[in-house]
C-alpha positions as CSV (number, residue, x, y, z in Angstrom):
1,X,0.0,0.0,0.0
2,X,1.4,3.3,-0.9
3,X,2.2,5.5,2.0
4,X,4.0,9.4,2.6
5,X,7.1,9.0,3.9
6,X,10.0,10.6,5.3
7,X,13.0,10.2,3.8
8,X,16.2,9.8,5.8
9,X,20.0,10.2,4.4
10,X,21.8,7.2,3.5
11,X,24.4,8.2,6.0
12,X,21.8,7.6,8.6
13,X,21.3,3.6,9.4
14,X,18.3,4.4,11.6
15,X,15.6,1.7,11.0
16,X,12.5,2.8,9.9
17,X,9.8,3.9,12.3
18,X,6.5,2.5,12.1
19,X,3.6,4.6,12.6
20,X,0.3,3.3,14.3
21,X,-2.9,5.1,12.8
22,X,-6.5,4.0,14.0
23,X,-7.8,6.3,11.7
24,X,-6.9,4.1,8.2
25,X,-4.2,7.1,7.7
26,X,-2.9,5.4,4.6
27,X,-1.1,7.5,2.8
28,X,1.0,10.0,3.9
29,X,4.5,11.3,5.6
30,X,6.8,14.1,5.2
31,X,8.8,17.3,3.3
32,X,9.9,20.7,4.9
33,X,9.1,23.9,5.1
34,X,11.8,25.7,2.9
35,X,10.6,28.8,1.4
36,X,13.8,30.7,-0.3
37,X,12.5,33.5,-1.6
38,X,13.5,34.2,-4.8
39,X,11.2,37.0,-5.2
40,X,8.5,38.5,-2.8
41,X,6.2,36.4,-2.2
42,X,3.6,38.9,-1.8
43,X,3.8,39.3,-5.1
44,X,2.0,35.9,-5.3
45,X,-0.9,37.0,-3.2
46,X,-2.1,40.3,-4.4
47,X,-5.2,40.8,-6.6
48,X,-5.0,44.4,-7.7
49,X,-3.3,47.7,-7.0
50,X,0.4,48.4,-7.1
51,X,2.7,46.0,-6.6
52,X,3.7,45.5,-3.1
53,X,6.5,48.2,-1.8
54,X,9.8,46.9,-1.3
55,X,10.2,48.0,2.1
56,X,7.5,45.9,3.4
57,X,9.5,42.5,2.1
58,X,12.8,43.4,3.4
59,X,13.9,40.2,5.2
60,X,14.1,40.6,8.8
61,X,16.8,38.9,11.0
62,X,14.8,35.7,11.9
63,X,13.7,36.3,15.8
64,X,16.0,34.0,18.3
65,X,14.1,30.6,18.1
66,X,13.6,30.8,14.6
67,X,13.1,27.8,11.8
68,X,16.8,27.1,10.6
69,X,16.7,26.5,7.0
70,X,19.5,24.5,7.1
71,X,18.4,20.7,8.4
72,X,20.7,17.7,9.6
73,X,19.9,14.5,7.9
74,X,18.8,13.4,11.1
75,X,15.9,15.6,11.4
76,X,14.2,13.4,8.4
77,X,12.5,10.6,9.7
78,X,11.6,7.1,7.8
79,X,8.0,6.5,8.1
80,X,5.5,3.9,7.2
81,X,2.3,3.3,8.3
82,X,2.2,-0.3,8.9
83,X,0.0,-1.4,11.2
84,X,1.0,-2.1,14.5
85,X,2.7,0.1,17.5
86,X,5.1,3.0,16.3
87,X,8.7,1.7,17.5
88,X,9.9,4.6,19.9
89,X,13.3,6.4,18.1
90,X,15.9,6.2,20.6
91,X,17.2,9.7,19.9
92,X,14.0,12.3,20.9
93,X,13.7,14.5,18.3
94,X,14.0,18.4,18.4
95,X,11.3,20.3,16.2
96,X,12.5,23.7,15.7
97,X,10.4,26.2,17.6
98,X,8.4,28.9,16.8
99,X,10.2,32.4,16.3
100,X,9.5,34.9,19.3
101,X,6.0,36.4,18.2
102,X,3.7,38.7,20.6
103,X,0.3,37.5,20.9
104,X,-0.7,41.2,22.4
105,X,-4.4,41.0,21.9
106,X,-5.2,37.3,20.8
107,X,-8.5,38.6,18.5
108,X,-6.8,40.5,16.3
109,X,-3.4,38.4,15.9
110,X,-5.6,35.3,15.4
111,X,-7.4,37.3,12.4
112,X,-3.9,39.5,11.1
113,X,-2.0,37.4,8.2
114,X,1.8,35.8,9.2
115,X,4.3,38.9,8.8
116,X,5.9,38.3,5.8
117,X,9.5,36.4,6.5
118,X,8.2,34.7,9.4
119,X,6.4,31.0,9.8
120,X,4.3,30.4,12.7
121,X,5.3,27.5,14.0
122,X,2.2,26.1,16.2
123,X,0.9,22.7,17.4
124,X,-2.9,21.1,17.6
125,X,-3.4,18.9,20.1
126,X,-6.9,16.3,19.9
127,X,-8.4,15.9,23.1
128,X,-10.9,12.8,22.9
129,X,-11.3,12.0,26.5
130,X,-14.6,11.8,28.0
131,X,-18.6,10.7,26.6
132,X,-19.0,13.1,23.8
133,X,-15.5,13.7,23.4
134,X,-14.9,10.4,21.2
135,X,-17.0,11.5,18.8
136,X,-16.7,15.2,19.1
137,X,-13.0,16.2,20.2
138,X,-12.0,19.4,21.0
139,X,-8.9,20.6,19.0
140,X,-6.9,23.4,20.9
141,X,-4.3,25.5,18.9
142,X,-1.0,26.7,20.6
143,X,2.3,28.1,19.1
144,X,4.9,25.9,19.4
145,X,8.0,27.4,21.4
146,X,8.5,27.5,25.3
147,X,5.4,29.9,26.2
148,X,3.0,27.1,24.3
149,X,0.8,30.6,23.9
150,X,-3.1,29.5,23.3
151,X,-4.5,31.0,20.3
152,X,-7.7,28.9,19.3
153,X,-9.5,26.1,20.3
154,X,-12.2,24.1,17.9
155,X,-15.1,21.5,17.9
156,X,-17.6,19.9,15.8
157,X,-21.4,21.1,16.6
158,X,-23.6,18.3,17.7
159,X,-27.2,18.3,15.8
160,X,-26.0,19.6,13.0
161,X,-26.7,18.3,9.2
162,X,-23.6,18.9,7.5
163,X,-20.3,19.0,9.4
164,X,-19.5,22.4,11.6
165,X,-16.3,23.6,13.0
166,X,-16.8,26.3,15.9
167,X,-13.5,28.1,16.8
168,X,-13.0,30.1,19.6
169,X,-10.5,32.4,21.3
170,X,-11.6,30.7,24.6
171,X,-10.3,27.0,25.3
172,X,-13.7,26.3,27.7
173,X,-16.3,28.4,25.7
174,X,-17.4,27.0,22.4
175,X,-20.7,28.5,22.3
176,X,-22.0,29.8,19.1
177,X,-23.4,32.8,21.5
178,X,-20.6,33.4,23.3
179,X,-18.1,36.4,22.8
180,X,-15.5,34.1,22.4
181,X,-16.5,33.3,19.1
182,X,-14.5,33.9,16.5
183,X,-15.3,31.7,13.4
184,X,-16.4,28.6,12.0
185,X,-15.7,26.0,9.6
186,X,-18.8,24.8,7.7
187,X,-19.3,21.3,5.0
188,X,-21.1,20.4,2.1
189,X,-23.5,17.2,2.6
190,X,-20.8,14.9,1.3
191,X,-17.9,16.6,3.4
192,X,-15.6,17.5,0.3
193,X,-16.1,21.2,0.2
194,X,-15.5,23.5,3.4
195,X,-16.1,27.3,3.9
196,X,-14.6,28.8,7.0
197,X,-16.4,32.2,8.1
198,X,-14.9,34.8,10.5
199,X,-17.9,36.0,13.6
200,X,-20.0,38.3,11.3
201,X,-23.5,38.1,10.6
202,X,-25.4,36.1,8.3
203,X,-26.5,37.9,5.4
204,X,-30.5,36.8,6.7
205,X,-29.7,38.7,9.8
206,X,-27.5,42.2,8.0
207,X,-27.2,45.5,8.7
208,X,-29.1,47.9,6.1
209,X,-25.6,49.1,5.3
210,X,-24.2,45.2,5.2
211,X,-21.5,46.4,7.3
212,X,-21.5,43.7,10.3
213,X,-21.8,40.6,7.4
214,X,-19.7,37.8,8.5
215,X,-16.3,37.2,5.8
216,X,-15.3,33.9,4.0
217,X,-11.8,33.8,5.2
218,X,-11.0,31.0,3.1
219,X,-12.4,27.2,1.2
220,X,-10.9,23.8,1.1
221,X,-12.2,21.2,-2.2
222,X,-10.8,17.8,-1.9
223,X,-10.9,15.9,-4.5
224,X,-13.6,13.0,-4.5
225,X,-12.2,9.9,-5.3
226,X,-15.8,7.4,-6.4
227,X,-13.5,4.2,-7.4
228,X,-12.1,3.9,-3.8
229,X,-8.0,3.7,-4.7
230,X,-6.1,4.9,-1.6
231,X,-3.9,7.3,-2.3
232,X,-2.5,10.7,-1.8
233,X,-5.1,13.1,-1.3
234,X,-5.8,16.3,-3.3
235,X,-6.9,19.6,-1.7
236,X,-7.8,23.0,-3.0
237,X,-7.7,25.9,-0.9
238,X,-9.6,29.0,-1.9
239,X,-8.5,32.0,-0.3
240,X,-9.3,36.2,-0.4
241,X,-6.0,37.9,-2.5
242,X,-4.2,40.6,-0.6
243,X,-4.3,44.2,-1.9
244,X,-1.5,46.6,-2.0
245,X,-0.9,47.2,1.4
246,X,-0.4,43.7,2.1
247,X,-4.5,43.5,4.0
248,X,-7.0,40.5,3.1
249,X,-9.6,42.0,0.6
250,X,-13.0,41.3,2.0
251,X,-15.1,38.7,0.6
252,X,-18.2,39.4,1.9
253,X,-21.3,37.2,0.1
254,X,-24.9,38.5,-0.1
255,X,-26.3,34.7,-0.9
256,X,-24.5,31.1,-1.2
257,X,-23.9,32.2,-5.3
258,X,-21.5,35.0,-4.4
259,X,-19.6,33.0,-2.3
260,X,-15.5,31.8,-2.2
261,X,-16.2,28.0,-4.0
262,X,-19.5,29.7,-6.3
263,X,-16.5,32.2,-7.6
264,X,-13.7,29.4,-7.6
265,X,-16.5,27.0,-9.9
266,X,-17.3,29.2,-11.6
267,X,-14.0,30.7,-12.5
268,X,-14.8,34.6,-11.0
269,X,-11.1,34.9,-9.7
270,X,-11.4,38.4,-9.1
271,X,-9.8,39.0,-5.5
272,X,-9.6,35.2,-5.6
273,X,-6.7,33.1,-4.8
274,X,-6.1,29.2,-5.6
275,X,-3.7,27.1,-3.6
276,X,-3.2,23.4,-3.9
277,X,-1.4,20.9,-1.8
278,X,1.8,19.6,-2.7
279,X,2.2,16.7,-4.6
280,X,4.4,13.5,-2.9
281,X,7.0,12.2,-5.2
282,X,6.8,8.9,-5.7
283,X,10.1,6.4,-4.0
284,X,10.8,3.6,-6.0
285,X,13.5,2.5,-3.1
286,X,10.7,3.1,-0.2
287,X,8.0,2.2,-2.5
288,X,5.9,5.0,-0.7
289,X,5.1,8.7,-1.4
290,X,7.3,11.5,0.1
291,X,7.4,14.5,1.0
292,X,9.8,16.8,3.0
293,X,8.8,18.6,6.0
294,X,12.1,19.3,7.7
295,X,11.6,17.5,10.6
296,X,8.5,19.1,11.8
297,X,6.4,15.8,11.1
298,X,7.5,12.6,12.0
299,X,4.4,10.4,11.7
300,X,3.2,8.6,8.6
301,X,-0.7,9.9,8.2
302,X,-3.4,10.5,4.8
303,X,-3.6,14.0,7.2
304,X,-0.3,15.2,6.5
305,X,0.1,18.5,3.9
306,X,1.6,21.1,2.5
307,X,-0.2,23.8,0.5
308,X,2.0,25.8,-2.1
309,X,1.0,28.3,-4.8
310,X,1.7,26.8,-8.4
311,X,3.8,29.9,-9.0
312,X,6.3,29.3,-6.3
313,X,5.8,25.7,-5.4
314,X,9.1,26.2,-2.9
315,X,7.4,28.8,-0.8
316,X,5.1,26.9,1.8
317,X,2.1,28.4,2.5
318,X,1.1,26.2,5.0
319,X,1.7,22.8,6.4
320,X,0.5,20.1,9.0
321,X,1.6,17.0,9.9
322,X,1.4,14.3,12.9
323,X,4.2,13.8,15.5
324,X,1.5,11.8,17.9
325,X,-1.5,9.6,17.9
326,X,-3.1,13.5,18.5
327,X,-0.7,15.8,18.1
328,X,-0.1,17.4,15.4
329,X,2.3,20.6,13.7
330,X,0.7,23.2,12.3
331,X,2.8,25.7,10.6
332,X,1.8,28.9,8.1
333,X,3.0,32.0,6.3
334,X,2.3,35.2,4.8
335,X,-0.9,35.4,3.9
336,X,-2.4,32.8,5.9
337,X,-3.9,34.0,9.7
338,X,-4.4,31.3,12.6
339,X,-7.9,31.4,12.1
340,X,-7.5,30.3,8.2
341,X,-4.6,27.9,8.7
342,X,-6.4,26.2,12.1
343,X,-9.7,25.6,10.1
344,X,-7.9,24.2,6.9
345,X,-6.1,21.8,9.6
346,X,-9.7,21.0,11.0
347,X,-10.9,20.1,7.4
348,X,-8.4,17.5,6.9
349,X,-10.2,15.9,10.1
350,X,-13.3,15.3,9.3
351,X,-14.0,12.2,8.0
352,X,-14.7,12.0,3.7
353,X,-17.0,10.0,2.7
354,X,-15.9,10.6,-1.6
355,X,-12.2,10.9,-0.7
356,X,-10.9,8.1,1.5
């Protein structure tokens, strides 16, 4: 069965590490983060105006605790996903942490795009304990260096038709009421197409002036897959372009025809961005799928990504990957906010019914 792996050196004479995965994770494993940036990637991202200033891409001096680009074979990992329990690597393994970054007032960092130059690094953990919790875990988003900072905490509604992601600001309030609130993640019937919506209003309930109507932030498309071959999975992620100043441009819909995957289907690209995951390379000596994620992923899963504009496949937009049975990395970049990268990371949870 084809799997994602990650590759190790040949200098390295590590044995493979097998991965246990309940959840059928058949296909999956591990390529890095390396964006070299051969030109501004904002460049990428913006949908009208002037090009972006110079000024605003300068690189910065990575913040102490920033991603090396530079990795040791030994931060690859060899994965499969072989049935059975995951062999425990001798040698603990250091993920690179997150760069030094001020969470000042969580509601508006959670919303503001990555600064350009930097990846968050950040981690979701799965918590599953308790009744309800099996079949509805919470998901909590923190970044990943030594203040483990909260940021955003999700979970499924219960009564709901379609699948529905609430994501808060608050670990213990995930009421749609509360003022905690800060977005949600929404599914077709079949669970292929997602739309993630910052707190605003539905259109039903607007303002005369339309001012308080909620934003699709972004919308994921995975590929249905009817003749049942396990494989890699495809993803397309929709997201609003940036304009000259480097700000999302707000895509506000008045009905379900206006929206982010009505403009995507129907080819409207205006203000529109399309991203896609990155394709695994194929390993005739592994006989498995790889891909590279510089040793922030070290378990084989059908979860694990990378999303990269077809432009600049190098520059990673975003990626996720497992490192436990439920913990996972979570990294993003310029333009991607924690609120978009979290809910695209949610998406890849729910369970497929066309695409497994």
């Amino acid at each position: 069965m084809s799997v994602f792996q990650v590759k190790k050196e040949k200098k390295s004479k590590k044995k493979a590490t097998t991965s246990s995965d309940e959840e059928d994770d058949s296909d999956s494993s591990t390529k890095p983060i390396r964006s070299e940036k051969k030109k501004n990637p904002a460049s990428l991202f913006q949908t009208g105006g002037d090009p972006p200033k110079e000024k605003k891409s300068k690189k910065k001096v990575p913040p102490k605790g920033a991603e090396s680009e530079e990795e040791t074979p030994e931060t690859l990992q060899k994965n499969s996903n072989k049935k059975g329990k995951a062999k425990k690597s001798k040698k603990k393994e250091e993920r690179p942490p997150s760069p030094v970054i001020e969470v000042d007032n969580l509601e508006e960092f959670v919303l503001q795009p990555a600064p350009q130059g930097v990846t968050v690094k950040c981690r979701v953990t799965r918590d599953k304990k308790g009744m309800d919790r099996g079949l509805y875990p919470t998901y909590y988003l923190h970044l990943d260096n030594d203040k483990k900072v909260f940021l955003l905490a999700g979970r499924k509604r219960k009564k709901s038709k379609t699948s529905n992601y609430l994501i808060s600001i608050d670990p213990t309030d995930l009421s749609r009421g509360g003022e905690n609130f800060i977005g949600k993640l929404r599914s077709n019937l079949m669970g292929t197409r997602f739309t993630v919506f910052d707190n605003g209003a539905n259109p039903d309930r607007a303002n005369a002036d339309w001012s308080n109507v909620r934003q699709e932030l972004s919308a994921v498309v995975y590929e249905t897959n009817v003749l049942g071959f396990k494989g890699p999975r495809k993803m397309t992620v929709i997201i609003p372009g940036m304009n000259a100043d480097c700000e999302r441009v707000p895509i506000r819909p008045r009905n379900d025809n206006d929206g982010l995957l009505m403009r995507w289907q129907n080819r409207n690209m205006d203000n529109v961005i399309e991203l896609h995951n990155k394709a695994p390379v194929w390993n005739d000596e592994t006989q498995s799928y790889v891909l590279n994620f510089h040793g922030r992923v070290t378990h084989a899963s059908v979860k694990n990504f990378q999303i990269v504009h077809s432009s600049d496949p190098d520059y990673i937009v975003m990626q996720f990957g497992r490192v436990a049975d439920d913990a996972f990395t979570m990294d993003y970049n310029y333009p991607l906010c924690a609120v978009q990268a979290f809910a695209i990371a949610l998406s890849s949870f729910d369970g497929k019914l066309a695409c497994e």
